[in-house]
C-alpha positions, 0 to 999 in steps of 0.5 A, a space after each residue: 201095710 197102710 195107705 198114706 191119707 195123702 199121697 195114697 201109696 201102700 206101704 210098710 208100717 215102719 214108713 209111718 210114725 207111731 201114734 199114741 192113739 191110732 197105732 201109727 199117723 195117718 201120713 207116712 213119713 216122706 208126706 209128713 216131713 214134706 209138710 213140715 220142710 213147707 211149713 218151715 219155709 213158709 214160716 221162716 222167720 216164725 219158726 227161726 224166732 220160735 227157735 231162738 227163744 227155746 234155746 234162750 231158755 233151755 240152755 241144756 239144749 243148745 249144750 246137747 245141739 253142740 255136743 251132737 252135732 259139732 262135739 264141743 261144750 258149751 263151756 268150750 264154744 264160749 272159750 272160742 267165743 272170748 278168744 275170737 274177741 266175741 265177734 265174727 271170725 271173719 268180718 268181725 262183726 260182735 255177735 251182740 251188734 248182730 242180734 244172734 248167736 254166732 254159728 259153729 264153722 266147722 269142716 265137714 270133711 273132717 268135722 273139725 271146728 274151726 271158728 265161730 261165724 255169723 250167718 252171713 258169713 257162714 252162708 258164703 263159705 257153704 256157698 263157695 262149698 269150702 273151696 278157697 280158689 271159689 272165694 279167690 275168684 269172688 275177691 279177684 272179681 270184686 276188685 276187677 269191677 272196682 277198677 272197671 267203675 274207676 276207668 269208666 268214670 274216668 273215660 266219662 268225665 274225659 268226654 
């Protein structure tokens, strides 16, 4: 058993990483990754730069990250890629005109990859939580207010 420096709970060895030095950190795990996950949000825009050079550089990583994550080469994701045209497969805006690299979509019940996306895009889908009526109802609601704009625009300039 050892104390956590920082929040000052006894707990189990295994709670704590190891240390080269000391044996094991002086904060346990939950308290470490608590830092890091604040760090990151603090530092957003740093670290997502920091992120985008390393794997620039090291294309091995990113070829690991797909293969682990999604199952998918590289050779496999720039297949995708060519065949979406090299843009978005939704908005179809070019990953190059974007400045970043298009994010692997895929079905998180299933893990199946179903396109390439920009963030933007890809945030809507995990918002809408891959619920295609949510996304039907975002249009609906669009096109809704457009015609209310119109017919008030409409009734103001009759006035």
């Amino acid at each position: 058993m050892k104390t956590c420096t920082a929040c000052q709970q006894e707990k189990p060895l295994t709670g704590f990483s190891r240390d080269k030095r000391r044996g094991h950190a002086a904060r346990c795990k939950d308290c470490r990754k608590a830092e890091v996950t604040a760090w990151r949000t603090k530092n957003r825009e740093s670290y997502n730069a920091s992120e985008r050079q390393r794997y620039a550089e090291s294309p091995a990583k990113w070829e690991r990250h797909l293969r682990s994550k999604y199952g998918i080469s590289l050779a496999e994701y720039a297949e995708r890629l060519a065949a979406q045209g090299g843009c978005c497969a939704i908005c179809r805006a070019s990953g190059d005109a974007l400045r970043e690299t298009l994010a692997v979509d895929h079905d998180h019940a299933t893990g199946a990859v179903r396109g390439l996306l920009c963030a933007k895009c890809n945030r809507m889908l995990g918002c809408a939580v891959d619920r295609p009526e949510v996304l039907r109802a975002g249009a609906e609601y669009l096109i809704n207010a457009e015609a209310a704009r119109v017919w008030i625009e409409a009734v103001m300039e009759a006035a």
